[in-house]
KEKE-3310 file (N, C-alpha, C; in steps of 0.2 Angstrom, whole numbers, plus 5000, padded with zeros to 4 digits):
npx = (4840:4843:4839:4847:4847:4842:4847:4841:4838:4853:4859:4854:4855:4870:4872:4865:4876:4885:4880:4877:4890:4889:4881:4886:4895:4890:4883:4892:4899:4887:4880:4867:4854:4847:4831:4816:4800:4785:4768:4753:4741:4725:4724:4733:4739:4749:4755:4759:4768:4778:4781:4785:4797:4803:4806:4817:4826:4830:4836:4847:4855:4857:4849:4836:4818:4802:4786:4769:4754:4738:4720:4710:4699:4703:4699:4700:4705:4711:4721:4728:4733:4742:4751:4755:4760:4772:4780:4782:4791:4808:4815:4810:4816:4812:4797:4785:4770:4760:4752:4741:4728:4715:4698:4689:4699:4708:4721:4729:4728:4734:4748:4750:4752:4763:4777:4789:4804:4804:4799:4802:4796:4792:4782:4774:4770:4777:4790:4788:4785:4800:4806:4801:4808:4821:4828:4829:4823:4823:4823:4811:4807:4804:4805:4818:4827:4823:4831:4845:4847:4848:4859:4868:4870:4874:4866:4866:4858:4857:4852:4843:4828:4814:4800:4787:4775:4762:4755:4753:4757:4766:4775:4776:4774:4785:4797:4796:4800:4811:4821:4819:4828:4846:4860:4869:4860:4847:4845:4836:4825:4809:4794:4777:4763:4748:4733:4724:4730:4734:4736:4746:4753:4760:4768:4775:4785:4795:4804:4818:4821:4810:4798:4787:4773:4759:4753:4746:4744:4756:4755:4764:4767:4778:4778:4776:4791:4804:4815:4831:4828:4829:4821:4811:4801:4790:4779:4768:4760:4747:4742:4732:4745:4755:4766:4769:4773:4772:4775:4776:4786:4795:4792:4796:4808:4816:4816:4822:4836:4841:4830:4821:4818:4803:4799:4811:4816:4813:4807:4816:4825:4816:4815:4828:4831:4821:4829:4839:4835:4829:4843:4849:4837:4840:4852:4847:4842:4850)
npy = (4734:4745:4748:4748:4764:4762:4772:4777:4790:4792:4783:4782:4794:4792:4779:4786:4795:4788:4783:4797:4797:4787:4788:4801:4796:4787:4797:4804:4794:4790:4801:4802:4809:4800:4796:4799:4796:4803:4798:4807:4805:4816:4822:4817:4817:4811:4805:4817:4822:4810:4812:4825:4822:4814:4820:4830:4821:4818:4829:4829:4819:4819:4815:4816:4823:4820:4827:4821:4828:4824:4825:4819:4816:4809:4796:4777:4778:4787:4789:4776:4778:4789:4782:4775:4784:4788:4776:4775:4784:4791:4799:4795:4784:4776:4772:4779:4775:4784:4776:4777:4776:4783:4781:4770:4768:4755:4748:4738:4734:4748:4743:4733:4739:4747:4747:4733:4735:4748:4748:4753:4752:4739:4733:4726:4712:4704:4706:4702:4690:4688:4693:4680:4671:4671:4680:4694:4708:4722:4725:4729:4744:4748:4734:4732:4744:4739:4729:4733:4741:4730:4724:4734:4736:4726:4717:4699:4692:4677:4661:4665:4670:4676:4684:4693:4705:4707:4707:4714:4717:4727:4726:4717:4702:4704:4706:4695:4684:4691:4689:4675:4669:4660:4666:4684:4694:4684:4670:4666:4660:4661:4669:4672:4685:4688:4698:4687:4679:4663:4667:4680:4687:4677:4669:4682:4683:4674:4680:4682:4694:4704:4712:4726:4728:4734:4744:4749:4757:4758:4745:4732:4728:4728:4717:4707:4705:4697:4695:4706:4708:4710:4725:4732:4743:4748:4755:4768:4780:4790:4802:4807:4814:4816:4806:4790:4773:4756:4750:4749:4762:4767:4759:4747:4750:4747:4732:4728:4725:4730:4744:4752:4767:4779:4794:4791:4781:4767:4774:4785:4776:4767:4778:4780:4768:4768:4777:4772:4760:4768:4770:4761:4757:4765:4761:4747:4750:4756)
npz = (4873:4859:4845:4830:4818:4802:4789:4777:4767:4768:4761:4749:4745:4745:4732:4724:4721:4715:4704:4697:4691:4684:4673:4668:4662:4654:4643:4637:4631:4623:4618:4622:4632:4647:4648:4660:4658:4668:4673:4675:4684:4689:4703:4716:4733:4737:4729:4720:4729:4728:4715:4712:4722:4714:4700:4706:4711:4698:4691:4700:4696:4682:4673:4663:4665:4659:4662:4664:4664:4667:4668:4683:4678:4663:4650:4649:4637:4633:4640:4637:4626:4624:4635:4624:4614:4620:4621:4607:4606:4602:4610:4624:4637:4650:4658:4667:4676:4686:4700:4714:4699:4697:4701:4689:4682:4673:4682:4678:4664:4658:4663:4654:4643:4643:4636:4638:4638:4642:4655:4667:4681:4681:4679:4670:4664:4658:4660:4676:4674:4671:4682:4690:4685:4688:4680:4678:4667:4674:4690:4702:4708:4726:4731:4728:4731:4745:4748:4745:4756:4765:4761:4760:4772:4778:4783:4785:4771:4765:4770:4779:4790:4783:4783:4776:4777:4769:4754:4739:4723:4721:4732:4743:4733:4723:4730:4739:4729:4724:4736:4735:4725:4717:4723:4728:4738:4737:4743:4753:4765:4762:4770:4765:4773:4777:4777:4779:4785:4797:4814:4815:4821:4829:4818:4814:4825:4821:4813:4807:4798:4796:4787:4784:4775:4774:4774:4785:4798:4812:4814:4815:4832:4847:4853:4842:4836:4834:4850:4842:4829:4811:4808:4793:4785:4776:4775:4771:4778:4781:4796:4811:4816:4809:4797:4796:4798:4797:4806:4823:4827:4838:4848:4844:4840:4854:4853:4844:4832:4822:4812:4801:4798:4796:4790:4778:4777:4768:4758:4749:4743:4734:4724:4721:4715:4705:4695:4695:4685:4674:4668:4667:4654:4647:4640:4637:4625:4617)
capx = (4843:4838:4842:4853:4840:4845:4847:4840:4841:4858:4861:4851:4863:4874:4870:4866:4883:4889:4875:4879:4894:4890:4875:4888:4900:4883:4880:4897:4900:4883:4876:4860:4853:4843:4823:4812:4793:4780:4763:4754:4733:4723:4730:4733:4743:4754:4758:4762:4774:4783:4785:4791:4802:4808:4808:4823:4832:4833:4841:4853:4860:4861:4844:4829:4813:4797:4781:4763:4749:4731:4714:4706:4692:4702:4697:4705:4707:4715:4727:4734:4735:4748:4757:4757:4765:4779:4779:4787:4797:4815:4817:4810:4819:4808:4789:4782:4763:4762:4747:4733:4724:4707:4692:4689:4704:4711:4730:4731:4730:4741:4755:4751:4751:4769:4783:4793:4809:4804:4795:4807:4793:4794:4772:4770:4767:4782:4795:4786:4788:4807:4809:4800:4811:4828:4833:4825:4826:4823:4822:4806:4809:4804:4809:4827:4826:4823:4836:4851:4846:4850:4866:4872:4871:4879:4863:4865:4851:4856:4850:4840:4820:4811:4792:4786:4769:4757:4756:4754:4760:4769:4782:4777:4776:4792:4801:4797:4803:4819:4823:4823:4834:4851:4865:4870:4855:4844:4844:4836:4819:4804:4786:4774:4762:4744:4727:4720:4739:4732:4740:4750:4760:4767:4771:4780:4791:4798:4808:4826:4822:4805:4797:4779:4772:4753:4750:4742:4747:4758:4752:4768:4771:4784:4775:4777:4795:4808:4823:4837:4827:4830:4814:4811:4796:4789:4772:4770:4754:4745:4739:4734:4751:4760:4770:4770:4775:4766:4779:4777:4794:4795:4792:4800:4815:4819:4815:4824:4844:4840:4824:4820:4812:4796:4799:4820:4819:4815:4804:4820:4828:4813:4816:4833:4829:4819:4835:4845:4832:4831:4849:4849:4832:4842:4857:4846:4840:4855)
capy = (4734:4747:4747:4755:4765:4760:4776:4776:4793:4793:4776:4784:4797:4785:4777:4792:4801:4782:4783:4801:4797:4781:4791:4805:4793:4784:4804:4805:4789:4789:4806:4800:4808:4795:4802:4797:4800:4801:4801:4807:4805:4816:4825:4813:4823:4808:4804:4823:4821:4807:4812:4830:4822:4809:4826:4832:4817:4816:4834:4828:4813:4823:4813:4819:4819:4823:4824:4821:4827:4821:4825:4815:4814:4807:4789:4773:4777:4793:4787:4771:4783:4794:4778:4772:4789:4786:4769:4776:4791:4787:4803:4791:4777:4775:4776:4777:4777:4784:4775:4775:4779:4787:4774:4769:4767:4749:4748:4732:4736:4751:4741:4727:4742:4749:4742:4731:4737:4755:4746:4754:4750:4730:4729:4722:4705:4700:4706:4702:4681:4688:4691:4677:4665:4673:4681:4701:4713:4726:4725:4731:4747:4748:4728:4734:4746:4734:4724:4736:4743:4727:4724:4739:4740:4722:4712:4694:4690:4670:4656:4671:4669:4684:4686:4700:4708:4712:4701:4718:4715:4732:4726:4709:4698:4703:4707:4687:4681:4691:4683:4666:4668:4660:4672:4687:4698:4681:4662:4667:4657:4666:4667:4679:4683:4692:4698:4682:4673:4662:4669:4682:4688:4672:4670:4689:4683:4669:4682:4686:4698:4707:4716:4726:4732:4733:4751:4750:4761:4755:4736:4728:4729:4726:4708:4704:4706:4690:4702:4707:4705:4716:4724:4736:4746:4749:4757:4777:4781:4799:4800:4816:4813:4815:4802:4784:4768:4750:4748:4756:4763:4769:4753:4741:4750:4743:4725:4724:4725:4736:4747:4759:4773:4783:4794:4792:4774:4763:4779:4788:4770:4765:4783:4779:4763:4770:4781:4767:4756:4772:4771:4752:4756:4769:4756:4743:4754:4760)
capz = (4867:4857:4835:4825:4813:4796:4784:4769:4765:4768:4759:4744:4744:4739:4727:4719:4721:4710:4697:4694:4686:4676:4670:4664:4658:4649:4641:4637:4625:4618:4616:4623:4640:4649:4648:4660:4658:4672:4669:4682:4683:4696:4709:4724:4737:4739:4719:4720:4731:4724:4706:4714:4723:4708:4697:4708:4708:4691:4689:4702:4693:4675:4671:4661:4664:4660:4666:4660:4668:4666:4673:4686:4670:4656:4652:4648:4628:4630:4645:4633:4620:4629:4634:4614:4611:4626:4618:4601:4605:4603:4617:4629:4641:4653:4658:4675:4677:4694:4704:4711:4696:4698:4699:4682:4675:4674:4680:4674:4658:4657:4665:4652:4640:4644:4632:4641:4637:4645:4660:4673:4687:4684:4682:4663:4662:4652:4665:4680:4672:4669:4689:4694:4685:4690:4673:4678:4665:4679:4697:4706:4711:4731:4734:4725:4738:4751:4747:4744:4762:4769:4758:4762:4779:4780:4786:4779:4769:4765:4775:4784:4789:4781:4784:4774:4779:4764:4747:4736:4717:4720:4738:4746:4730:4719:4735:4739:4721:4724:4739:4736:4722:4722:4723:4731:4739:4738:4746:4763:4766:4765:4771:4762:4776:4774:4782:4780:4788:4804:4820:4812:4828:4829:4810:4811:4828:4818:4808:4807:4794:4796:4779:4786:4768:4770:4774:4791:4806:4819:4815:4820:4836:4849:4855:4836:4834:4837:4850:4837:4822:4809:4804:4787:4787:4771:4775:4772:4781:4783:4801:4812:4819:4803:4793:4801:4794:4797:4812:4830:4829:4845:4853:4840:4840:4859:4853:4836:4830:4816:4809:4796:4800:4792:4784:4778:4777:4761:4752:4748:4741:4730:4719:4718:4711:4699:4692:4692:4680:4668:4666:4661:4650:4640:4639:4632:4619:4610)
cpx = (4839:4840:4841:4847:4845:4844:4846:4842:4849:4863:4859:4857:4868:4878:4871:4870:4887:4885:4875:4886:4896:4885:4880:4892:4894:4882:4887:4900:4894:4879:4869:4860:4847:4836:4821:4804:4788:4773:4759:4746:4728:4727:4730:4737:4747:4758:4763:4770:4779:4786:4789:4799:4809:4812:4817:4829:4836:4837:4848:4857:4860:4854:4839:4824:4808:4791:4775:4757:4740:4724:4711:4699:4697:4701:4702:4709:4712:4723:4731:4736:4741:4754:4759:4761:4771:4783:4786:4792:4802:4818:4817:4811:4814:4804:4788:4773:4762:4752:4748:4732:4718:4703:4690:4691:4708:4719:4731:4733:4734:4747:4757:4753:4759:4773:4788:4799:4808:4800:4798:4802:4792:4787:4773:4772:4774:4789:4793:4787:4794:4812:4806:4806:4820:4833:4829:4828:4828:4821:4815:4806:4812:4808:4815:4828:4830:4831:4843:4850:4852:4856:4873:4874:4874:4873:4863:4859:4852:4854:4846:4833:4820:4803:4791:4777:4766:4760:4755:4758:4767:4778:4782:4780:4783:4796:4802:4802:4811:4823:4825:4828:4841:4854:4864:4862:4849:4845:4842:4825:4813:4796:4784:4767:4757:4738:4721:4724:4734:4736:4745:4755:4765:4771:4778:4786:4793:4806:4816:4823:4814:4801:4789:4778:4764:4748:4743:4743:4749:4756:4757:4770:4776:4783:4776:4783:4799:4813:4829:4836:4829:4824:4813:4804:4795:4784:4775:4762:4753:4739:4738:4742:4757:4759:4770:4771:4768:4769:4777:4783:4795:4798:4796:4806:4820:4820:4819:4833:4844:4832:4825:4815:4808:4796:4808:4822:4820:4815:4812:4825:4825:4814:4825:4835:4827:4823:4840:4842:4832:4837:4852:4843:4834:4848:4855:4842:4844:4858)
cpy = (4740:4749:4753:4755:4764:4767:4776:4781:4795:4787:4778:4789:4798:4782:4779:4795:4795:4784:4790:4800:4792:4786:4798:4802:4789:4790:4804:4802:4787:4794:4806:4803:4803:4800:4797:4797:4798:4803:4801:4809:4809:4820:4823:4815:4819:4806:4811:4824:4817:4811:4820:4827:4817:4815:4828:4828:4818:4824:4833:4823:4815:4818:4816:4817:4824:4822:4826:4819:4826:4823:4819:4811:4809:4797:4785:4773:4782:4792:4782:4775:4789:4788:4775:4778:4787:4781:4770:4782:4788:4791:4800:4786:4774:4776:4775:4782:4775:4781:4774:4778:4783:4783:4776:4768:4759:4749:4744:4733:4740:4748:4738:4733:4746:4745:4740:4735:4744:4754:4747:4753:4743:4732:4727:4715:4701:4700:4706:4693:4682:4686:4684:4671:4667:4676:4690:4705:4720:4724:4731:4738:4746:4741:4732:4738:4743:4731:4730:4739:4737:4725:4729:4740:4731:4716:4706:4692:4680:4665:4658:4667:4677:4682:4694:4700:4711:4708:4706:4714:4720:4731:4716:4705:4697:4704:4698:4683:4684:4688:4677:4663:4664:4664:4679:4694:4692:4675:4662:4661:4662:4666:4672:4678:4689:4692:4692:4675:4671:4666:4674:4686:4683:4670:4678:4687:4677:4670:4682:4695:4702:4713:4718:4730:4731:4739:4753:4753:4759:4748:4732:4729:4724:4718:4705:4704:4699:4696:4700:4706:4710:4719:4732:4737:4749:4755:4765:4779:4787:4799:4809:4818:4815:4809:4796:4780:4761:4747:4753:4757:4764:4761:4747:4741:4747:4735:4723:4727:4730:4739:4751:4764:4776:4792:4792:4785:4770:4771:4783:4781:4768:4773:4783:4772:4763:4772:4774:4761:4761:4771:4767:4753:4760:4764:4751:4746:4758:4753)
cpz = (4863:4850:4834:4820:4806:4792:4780:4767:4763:4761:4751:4741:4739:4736:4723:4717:4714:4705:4693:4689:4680:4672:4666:4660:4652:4644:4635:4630:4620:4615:4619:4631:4640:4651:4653:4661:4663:4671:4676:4681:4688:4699:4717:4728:4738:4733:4719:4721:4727:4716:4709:4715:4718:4703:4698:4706:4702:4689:4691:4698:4686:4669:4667:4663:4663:4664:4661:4664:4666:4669:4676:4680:4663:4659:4648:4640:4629:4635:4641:4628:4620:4630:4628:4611:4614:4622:4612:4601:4607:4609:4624:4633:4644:4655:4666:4673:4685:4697:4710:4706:4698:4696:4689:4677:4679:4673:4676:4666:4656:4657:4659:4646:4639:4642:4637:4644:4642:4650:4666:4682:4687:4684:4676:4666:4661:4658:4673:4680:4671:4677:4693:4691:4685:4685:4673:4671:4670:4685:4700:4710:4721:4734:4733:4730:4746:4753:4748:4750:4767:4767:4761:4768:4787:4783:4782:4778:4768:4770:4781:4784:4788:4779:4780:4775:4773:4756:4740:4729:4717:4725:4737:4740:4725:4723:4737:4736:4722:4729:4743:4730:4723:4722:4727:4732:4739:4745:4751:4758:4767:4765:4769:4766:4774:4778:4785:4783:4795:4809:4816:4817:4827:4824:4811:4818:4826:4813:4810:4804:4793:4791:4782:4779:4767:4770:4778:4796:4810:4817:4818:4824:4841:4852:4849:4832:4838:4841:4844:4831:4818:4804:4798:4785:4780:4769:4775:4774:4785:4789:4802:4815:4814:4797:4799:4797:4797:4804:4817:4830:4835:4851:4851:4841:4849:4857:4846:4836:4825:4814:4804:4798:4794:4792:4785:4777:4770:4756:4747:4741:4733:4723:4716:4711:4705:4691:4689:4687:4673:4665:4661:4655:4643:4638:4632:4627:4615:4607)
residu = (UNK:UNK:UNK:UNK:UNK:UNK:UNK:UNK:UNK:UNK:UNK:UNK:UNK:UNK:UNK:UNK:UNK:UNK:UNK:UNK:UNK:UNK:UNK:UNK:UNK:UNK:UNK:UNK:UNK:UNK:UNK:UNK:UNK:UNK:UNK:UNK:UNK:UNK:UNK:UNK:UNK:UNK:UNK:UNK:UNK:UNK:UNK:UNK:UNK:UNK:UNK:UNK:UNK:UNK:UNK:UNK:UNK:UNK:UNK:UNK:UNK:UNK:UNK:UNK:UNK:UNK:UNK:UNK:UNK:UNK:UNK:UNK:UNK:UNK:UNK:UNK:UNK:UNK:UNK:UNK:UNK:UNK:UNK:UNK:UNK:UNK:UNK:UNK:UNK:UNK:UNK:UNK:UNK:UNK:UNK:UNK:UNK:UNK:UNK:UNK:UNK:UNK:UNK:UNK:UNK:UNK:UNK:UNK:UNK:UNK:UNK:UNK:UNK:UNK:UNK:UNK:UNK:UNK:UNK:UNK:UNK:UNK:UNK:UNK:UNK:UNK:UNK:UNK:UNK:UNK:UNK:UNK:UNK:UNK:UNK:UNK:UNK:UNK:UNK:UNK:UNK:UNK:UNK:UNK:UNK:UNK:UNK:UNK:UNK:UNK:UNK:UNK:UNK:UNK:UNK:UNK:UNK:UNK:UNK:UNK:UNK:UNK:UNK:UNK:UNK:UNK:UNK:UNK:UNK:UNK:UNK:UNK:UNK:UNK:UNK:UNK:UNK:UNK:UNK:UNK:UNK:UNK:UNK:UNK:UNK:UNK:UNK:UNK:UNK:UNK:UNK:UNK:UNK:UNK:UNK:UNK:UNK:UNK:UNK:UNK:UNK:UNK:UNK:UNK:UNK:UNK:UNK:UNK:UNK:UNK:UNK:UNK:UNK:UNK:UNK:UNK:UNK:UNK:UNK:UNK:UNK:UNK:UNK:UNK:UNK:UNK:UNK:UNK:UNK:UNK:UNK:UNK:UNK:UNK:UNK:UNK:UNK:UNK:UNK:UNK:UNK:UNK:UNK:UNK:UNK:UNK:UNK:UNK:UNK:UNK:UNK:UNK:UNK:UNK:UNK:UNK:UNK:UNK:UNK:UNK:UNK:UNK:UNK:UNK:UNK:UNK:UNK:UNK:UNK:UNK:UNK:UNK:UNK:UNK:UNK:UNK:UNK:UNK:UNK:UNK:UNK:UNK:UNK:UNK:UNK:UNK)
# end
């Protein structure tokens, strides 16, 4: 056997090719384009990338966005202070605070610091109790991702086992929460599985449905796959090799029914995501 690789780019696409034209027809009835503001701390060569590449997006779907960038040096007063402005500018829908920060600066607090309503990455507080109790404002970027992957590409998620690998606030745990929801894109059974999981091989071949999201190198491999599982590879890991995911692709892709690949798999998905929360962020604020 050897698995059909799952497309994300292509599946990203779209999405985008749909959202381009609510987002004109949104422009069109309300006068409003959708902003979204990233704020961008440091120069992390992976941050970089992403906002570049969200930048793009956003010109392609008729988006706005800003960006706001920061030194490595500024401290936690002058960082809320920037989000407080975001905060009341009627220009702005959505905020993204791209981390990692830079030691010393408390995310928690920024998240907690970001107005709900314009919290298109799903970390405050308020909307984070909204997904856990099945009433989201916004959907979690990368999980949404996750999910629309597998929708998309026809795999059933209900009555499914789904083992996710890595208990993160960012994948594992609101991807769990989405999961076991009932209704469409949820009711699958799921085990949330971590560095401190007994026997964690035999826990990940239990899967149907395989989530590896802890940002380790090749971690799962082909001895830790159920045959015909369908496994979604979250991990973006800078090796001398390149780009690698948390899956031995190579080797998984014999043992499993479907894969995502690294790069081209969720990463392209979770920016889409993003777009499609701005859209709803400028919605609920006219």
């Amino acid at each position: 056997m050897t698995a059909t690789i799952l497309d994300g780019k292509a599946l990203a696409h779209q999405i985008q090719a749909e959202l381009t034209e609510v987002v004109a027809d949104f422009i069109e009835n309300n006068g409003v384009v959708p902003c979204l503001a990233a704020v961008l701390v440091g120069e992390d060569p992976a941050s970089e990338v992403y906002v570049r590449n969200k930048r793009r997006a956003c010109e392609r779907l008729g988006i706005e966005s800003q960006l706001h960038r920061l030194p490595a040096t500024t401290t936690q007063d002058e960082l809320l202070a920037l989000v407080k402005r975001l905060n009341k500018s009627i220009d702005v829908h959505g905020i993204l605070v791209q981390l990692p920060l830079p030691e010393g600066l408390d995310a928690a607090r920024v998240q907690s610091a970001v107005l709900p309503l314009k919290d298109v990455d799903c970390l405050n507080p308020e909307n984070v109790g909204l997904l856990v109790q099945g009433r989201p404002r916004f959907l979690p970027c990368t999980p949404h991702g996750v999910v629309q992957i597998l929708q998309r590409s026809g795999v059933p998620i209900a009555g499914q086992h789904v083992v996710i690998i890595g208990r993160s606030d960012i994948v594992g745990k609101p991807l769990a929460n989405m999961l076991v929801q009932k209704g469409a894109g949820g009711d699958a059974t799921v085990t949330l599985s971590h560095s401190r999981s007994r026997d964690l091989p035999a826990i990940a071949r239990t899967a149907d449905i395989l989530v590896a999201a802890v940002g380790r190198p090749k971690l799962v491999t082909a001895d830790m796959v159920k045959p015909g599982a369908v496994v979604i590879d979250v991990g973006i890991n800078r090796t001398a090799e390149g780009l690698v995911g948390d899956v031995d692709f190579a080797a998984v892709r014999e043992v499993a029914s479907m894969i995502t690949p690294v790069p081209g798999g969720v990463g392209p998905l979770t920016i889409t995501m993003l777009l499609h929360n701005t859209l709803a962020a400028a919605r609920g604020l006219q």
